[in-house]
Backbone as JSON, one array per atom type, in Angstrom:
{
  "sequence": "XXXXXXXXXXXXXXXXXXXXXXXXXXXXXXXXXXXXXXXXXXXXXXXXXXXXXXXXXXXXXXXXXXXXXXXXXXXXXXXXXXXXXXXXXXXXXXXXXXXXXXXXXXXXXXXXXXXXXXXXXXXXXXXXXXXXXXXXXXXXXXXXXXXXXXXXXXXXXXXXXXXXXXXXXXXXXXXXXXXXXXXXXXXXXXXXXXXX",
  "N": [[-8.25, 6.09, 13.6], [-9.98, 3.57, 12.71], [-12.0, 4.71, 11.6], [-10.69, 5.8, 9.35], [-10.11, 3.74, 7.38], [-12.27, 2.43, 6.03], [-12.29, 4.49, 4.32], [-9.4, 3.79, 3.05], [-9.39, 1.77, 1.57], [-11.88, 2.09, -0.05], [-10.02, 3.67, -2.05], [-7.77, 2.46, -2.65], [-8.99, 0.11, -3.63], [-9.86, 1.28, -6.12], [-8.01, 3.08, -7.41], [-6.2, 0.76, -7.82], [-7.19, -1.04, -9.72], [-7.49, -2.45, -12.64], [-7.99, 0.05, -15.44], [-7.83, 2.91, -17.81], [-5.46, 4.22, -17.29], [-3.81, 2.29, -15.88], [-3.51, 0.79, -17.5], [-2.27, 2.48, -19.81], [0.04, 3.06, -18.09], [1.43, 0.53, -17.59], [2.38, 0.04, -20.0], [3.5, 1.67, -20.72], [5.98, 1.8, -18.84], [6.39, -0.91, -19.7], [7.82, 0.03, -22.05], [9.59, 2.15, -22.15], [10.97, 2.36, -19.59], [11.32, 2.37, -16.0], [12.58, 4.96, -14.27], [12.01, 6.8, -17.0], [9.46, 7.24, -16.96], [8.35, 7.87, -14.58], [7.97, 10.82, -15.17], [5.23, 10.79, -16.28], [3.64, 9.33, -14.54], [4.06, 11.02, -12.1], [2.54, 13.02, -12.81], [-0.23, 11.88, -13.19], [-1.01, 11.01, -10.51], [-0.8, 13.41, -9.51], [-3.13, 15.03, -10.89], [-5.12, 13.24, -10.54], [-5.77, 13.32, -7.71], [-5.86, 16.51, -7.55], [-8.27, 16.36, -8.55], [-9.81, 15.33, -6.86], [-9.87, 16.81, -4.86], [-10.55, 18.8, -5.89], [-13.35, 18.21, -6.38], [-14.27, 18.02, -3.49], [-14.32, 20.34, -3.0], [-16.69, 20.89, -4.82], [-16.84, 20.99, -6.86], [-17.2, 18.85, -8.14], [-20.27, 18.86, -8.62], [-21.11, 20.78, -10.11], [-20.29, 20.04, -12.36], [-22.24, 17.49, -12.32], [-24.2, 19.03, -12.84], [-24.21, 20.45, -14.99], [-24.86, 18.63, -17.84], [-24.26, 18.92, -20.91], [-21.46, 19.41, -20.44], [-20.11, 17.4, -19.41], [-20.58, 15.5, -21.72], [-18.89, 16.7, -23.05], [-16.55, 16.28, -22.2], [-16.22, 13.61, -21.77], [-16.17, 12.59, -24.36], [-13.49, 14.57, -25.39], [-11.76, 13.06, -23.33], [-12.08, 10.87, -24.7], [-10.81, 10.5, -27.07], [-8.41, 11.21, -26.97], [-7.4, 8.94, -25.88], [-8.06, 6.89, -27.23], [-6.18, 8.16, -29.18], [-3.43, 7.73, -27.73], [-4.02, 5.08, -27.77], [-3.69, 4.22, -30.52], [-1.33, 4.96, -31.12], [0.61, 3.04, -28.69], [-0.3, 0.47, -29.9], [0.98, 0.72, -32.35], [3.79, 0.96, -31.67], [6.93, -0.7, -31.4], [9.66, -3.44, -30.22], [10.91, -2.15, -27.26], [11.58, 1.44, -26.6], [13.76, 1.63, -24.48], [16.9, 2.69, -24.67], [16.66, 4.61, -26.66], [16.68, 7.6, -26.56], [15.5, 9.49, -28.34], [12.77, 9.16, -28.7], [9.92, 10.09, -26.72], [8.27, 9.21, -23.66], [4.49, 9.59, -22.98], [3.95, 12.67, -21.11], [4.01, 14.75, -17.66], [1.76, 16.95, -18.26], [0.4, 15.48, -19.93], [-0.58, 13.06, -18.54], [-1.86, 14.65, -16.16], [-3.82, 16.15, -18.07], [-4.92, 13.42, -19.11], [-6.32, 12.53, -17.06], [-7.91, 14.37, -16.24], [-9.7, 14.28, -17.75], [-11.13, 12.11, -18.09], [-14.01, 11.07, -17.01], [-14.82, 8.07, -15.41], [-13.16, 8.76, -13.14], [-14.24, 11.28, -12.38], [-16.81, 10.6, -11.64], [-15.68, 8.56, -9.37], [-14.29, 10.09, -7.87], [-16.11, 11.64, -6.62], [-17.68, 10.32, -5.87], [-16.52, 9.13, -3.54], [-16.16, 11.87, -2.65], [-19.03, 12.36, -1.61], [-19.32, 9.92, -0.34], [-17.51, 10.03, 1.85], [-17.23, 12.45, 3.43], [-18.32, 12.79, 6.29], [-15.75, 12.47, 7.51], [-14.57, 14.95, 7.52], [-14.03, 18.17, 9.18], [-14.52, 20.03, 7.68], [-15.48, 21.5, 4.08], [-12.9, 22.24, 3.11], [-10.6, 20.75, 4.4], [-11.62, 18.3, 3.92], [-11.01, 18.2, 1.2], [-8.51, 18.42, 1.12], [-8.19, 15.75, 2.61], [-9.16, 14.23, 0.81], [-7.59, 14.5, -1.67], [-4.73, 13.88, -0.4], [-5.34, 11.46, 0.06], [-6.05, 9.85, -2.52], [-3.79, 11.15, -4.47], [-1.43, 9.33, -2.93], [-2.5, 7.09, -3.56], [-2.59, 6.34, -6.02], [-0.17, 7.09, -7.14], [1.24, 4.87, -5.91], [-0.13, 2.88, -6.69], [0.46, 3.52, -9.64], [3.43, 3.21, -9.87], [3.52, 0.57, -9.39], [2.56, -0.45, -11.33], [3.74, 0.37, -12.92], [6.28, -1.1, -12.77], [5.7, -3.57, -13.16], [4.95, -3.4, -16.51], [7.55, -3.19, -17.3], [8.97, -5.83, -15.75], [7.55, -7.11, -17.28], [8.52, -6.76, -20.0], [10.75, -7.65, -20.07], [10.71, -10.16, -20.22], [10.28, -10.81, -22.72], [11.21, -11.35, -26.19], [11.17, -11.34, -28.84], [10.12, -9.63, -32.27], [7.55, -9.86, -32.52], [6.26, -11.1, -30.25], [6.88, -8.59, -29.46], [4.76, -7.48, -31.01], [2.15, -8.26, -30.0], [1.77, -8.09, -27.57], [1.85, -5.2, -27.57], [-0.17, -4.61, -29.39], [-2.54, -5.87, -27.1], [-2.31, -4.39, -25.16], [-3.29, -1.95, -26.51], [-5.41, -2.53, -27.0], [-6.75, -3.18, -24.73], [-6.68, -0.61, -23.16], [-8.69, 0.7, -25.15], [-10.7, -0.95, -24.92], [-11.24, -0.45, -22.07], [-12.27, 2.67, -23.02], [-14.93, 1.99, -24.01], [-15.92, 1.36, -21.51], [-16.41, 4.1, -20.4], [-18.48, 4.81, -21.57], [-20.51, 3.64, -21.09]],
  "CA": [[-7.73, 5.33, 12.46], [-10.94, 3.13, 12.1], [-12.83, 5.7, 10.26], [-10.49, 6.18, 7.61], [-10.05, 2.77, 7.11], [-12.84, 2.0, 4.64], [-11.61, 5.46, 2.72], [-8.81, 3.44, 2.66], [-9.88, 0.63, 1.04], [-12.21, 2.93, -1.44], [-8.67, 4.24, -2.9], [-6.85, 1.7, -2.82], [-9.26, -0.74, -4.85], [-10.28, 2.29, -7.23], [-6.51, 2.88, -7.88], [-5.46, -0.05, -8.3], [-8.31, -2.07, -10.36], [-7.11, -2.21, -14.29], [-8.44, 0.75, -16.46], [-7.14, 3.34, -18.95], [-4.22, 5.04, -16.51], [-3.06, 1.5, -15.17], [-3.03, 0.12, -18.54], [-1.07, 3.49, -20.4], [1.37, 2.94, -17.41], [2.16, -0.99, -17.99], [2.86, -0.14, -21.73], [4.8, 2.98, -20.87], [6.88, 0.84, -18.14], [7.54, -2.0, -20.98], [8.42, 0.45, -23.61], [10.6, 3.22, -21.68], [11.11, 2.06, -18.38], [10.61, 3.09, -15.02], [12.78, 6.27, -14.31], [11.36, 7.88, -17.55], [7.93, 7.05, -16.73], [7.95, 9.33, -13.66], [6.82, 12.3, -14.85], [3.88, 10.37, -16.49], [3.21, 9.08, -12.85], [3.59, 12.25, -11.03], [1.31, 13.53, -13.9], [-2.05, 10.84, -13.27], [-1.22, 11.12, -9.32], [-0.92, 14.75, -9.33], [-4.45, 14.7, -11.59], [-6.41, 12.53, -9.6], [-5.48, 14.03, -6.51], [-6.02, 17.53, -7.99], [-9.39, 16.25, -9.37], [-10.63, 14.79, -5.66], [-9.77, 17.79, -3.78], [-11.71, 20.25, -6.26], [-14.37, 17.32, -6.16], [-14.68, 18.02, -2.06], [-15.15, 21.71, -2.92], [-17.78, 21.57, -5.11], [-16.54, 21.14, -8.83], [-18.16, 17.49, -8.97], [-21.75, 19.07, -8.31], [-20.82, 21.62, -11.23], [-20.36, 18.7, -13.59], [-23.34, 16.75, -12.51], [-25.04, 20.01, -13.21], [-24.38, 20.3, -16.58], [-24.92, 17.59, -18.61], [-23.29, 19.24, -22.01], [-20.0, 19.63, -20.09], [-19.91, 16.14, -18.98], [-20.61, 14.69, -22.89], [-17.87, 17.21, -23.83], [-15.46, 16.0, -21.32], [-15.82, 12.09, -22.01], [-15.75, 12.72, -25.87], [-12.4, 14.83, -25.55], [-10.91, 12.33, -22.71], [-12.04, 9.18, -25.16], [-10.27, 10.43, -28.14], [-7.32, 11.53, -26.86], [-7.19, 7.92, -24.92], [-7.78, 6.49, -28.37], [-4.89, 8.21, -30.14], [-2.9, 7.04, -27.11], [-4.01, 3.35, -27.9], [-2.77, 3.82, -31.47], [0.87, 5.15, -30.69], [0.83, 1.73, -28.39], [-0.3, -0.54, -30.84], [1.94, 0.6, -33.26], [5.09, 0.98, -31.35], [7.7, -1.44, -31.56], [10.48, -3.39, -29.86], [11.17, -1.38, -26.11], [12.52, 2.27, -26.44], [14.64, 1.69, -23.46], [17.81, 3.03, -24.45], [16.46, 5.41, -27.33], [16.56, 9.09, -26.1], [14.43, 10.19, -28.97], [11.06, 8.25, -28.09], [9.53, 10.2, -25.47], [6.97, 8.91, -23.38], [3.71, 10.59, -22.57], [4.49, 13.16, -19.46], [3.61, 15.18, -16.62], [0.89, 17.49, -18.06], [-0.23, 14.63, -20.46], [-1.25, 12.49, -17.09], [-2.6, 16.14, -15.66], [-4.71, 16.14, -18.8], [-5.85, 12.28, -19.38], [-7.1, 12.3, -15.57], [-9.35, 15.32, -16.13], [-10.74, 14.32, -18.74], [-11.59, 10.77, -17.24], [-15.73, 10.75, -16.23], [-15.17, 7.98, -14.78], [-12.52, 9.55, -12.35], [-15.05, 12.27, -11.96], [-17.62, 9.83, -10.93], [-14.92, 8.29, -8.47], [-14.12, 11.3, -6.19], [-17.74, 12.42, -6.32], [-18.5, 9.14, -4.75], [-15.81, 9.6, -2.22], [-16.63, 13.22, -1.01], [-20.5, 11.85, -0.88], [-19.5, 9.13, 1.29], [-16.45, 10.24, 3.17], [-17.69, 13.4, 3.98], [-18.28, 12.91, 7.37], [-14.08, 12.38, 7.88], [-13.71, 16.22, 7.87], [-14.83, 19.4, 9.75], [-14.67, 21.24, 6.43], [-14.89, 20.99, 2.97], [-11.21, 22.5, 2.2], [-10.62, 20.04, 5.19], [-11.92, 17.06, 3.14], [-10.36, 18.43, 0.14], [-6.84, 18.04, 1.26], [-7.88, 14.52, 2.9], [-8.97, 13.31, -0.31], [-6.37, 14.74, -2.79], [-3.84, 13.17, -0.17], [-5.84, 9.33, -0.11], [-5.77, 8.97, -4.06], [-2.09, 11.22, -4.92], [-0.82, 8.39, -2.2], [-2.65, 5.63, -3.61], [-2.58, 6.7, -7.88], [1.55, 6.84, -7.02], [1.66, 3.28, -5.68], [-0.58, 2.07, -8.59], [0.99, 3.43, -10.76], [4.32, 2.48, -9.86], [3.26, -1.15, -9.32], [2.05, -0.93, -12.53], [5.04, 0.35, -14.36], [7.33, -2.1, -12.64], [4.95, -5.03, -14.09], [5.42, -3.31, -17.31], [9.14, -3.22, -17.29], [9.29, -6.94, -15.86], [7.45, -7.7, -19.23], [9.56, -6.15, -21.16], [12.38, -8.8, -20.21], [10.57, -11.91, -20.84], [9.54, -10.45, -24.54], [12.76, -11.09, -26.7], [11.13, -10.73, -30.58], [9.18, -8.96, -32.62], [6.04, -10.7, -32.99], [6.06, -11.07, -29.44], [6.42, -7.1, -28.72], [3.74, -6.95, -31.09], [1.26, -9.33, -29.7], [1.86, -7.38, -26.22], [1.51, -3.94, -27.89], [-2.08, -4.57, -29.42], [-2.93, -5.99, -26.51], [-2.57, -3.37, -24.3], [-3.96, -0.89, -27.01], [-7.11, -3.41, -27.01], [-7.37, -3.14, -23.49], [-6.73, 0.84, -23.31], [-9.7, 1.24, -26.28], [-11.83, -1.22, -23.52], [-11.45, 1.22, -20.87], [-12.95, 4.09, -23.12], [-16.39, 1.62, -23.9], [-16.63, 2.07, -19.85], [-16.86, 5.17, -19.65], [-19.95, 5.04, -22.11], [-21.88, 2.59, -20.56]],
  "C": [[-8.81, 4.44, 11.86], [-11.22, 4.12, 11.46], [-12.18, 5.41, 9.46], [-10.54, 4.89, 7.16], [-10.82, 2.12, 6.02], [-12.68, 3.45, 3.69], [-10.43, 4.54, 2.06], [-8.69, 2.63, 1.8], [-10.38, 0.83, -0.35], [-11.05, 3.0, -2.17], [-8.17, 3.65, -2.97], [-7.21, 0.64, -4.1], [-9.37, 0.01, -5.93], [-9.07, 2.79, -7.85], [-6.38, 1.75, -8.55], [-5.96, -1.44, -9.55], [-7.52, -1.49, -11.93], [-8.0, -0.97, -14.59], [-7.29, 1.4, -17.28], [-5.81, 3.46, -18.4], [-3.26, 3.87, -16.51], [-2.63, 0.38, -16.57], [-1.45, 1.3, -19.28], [0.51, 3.11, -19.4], [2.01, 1.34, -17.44], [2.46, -0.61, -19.44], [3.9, 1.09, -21.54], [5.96, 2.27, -20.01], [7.85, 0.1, -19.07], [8.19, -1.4, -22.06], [9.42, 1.43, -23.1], [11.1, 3.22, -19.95], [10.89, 2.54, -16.97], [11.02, 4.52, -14.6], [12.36, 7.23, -15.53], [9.94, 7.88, -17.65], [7.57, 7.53, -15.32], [7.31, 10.65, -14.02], [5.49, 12.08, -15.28], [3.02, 10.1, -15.19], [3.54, 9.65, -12.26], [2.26, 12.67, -11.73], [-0.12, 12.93, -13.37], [-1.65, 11.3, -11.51], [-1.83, 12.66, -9.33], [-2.35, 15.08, -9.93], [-5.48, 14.29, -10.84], [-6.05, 12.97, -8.52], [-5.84, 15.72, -6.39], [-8.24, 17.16, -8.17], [-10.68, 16.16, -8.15], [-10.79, 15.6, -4.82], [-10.59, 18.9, -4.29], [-13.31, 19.67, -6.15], [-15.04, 17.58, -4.61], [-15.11, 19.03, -2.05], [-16.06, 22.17, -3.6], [-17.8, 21.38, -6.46], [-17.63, 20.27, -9.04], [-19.47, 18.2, -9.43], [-22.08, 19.98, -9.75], [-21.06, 20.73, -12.39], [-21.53, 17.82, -14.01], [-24.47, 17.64, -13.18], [-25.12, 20.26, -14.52], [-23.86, 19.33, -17.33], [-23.87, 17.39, -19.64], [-22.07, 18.88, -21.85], [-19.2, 18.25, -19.63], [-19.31, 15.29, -20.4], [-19.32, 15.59, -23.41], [-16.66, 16.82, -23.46], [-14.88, 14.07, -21.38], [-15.17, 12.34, -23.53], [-14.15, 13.01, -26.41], [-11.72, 13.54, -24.84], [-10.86, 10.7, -24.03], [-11.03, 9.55, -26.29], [-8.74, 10.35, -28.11], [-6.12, 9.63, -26.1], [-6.95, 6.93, -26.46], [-6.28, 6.47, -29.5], [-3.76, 7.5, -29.0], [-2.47, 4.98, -27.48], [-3.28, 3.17, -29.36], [-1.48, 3.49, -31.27], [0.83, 3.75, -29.76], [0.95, 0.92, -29.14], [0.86, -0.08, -32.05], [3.73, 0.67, -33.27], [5.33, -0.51, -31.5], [8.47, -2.33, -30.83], [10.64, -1.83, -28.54], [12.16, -0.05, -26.5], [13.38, 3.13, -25.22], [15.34, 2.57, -23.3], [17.35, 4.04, -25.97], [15.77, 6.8, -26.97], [15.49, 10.04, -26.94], [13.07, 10.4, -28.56], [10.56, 9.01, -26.83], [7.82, 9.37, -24.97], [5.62, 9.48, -23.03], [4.13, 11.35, -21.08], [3.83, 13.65, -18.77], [2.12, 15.78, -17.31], [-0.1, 16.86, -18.97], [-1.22, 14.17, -19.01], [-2.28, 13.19, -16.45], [-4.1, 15.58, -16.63], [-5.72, 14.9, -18.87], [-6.74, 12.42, -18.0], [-8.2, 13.18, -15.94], [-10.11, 15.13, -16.86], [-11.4, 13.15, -18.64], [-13.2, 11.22, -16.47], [-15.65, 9.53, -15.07], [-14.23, 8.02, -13.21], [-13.2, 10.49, -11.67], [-15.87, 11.36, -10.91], [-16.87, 9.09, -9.13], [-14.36, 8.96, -7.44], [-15.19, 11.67, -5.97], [-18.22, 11.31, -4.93], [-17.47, 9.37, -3.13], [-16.02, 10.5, -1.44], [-17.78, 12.91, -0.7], [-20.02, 11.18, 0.08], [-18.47, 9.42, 2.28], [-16.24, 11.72, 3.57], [-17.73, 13.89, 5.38], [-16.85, 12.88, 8.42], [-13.62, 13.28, 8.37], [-14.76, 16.88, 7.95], [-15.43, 20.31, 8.57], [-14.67, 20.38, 4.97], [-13.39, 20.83, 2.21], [-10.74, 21.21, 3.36], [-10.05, 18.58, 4.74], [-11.02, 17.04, 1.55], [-9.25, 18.03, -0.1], [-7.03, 16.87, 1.75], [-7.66, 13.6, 1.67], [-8.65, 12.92, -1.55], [-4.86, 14.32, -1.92], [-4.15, 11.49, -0.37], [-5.17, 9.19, -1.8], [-4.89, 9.69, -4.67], [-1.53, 10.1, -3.95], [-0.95, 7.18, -3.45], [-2.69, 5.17, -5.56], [-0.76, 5.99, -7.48], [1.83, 5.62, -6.89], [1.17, 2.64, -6.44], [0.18, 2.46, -9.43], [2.76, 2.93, -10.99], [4.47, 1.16, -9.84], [3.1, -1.33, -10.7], [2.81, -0.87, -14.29], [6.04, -0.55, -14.39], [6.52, -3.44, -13.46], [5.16, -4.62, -15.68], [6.69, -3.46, -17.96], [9.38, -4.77, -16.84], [8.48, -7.91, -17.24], [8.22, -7.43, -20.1], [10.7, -6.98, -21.3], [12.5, -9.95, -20.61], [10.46, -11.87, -22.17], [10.62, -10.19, -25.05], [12.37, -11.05, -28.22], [10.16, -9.49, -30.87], [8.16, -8.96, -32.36], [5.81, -10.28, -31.43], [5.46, -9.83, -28.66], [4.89, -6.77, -29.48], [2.51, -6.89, -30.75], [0.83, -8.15, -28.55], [1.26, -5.66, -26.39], [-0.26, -3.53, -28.31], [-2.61, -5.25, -28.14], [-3.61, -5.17, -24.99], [-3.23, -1.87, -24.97], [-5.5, -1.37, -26.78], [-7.41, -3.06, -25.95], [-7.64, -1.11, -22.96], [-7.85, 1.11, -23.96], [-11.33, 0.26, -25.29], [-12.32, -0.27, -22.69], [-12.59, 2.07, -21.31], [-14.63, 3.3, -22.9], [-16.87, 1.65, -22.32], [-17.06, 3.31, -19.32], [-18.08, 5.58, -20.15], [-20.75, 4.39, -22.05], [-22.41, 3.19, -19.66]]
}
């Protein structure tokens, strides 16, 4: 159980530290609440967990390898993270109880994760250093697409319930709107990280 113990730690802070995912999921929380913001958060778990386990077998090294595929992969993930931040900022008042409004879902989440560099960068570093955990690579694969689907799921649920207990103190307009650019501001942050 020592050993894993600082994997543990890796995934847990790298989960749970603010960026794009943990922001989209506090604004999807406050605006549609927490049972329809499941399949968004199976979606980013299932993603980053998907992303860490092809990362153990070899993908990362693929990526580092070509450069092109890298600049093509932030570019798509930033834009799409972008139009995201609009639809935030310009939503409204909580579509709680409005069936229309969907929220982003399962193969959205799938998608934003993969297209995340610095997600890439973040399991790379993991199978480099926690490598020595497992006999094998498929081994390691399944350790460390179970660490961060565990530890994505509990972020992101932490992070939708904080969304949703905002949502109760915020009783006008102004207010939702204040909250709405704020979390688009911080979402459109995120992307300048991944290009530094």
């Amino acid at each position: 159980m020592q050993q894993f113990f600082p994997l543990a730690v890796f995934v847990v802070s790298s989960t749970f530290t603010p960026g794009g995912q943990t922001t989209l999921m506090t604004a999807t929380g406050a605006q549609f609440g927490f049972r329809r913001s499941i399949p968004l958060i199976v979606g980013v778990a299932v993603g980053l967990a998907s992303m860490a386990g092809s990362t153990a077998l070899g993908l990362g090294g693929v990526l580092l390898a070509v450069p092109s595929l890298q600049l093509l992969m932030k570019a798509a993930g930033s834009l799409y993270l972008l139009w995201l931040a609009w639809n935030i900022a310009q939503s409204g008042p909580p579509h709680l109880r409005a069936p229309s409004a969907q929220p982003a879902g399962l193969l959205s989440g799938i998608w934003m994760v993969w297209h995340n560099p610095k997600g890439w960068a973040m399991t790379l570093g993991a199978a480099a250093s926690f490598s020595t955990l497992a006999n094998s690579p498929r081994n390691l694969a399944f350790l460390l697409a179970a660490a961060f689907g565990c530890a994505a799921s509990l972020s992101l649920m932490f992070w939708c319930t904080a969304g949703l207990i905002l949502a109760r103190f915020i009783k006008t307009n102004r207010q939702w709107r204040i909250l709405n650019v704020s979390l688009a501001t911080l979402l459109v942050l995120s992307i300048l990280f991944v290009w530094i």
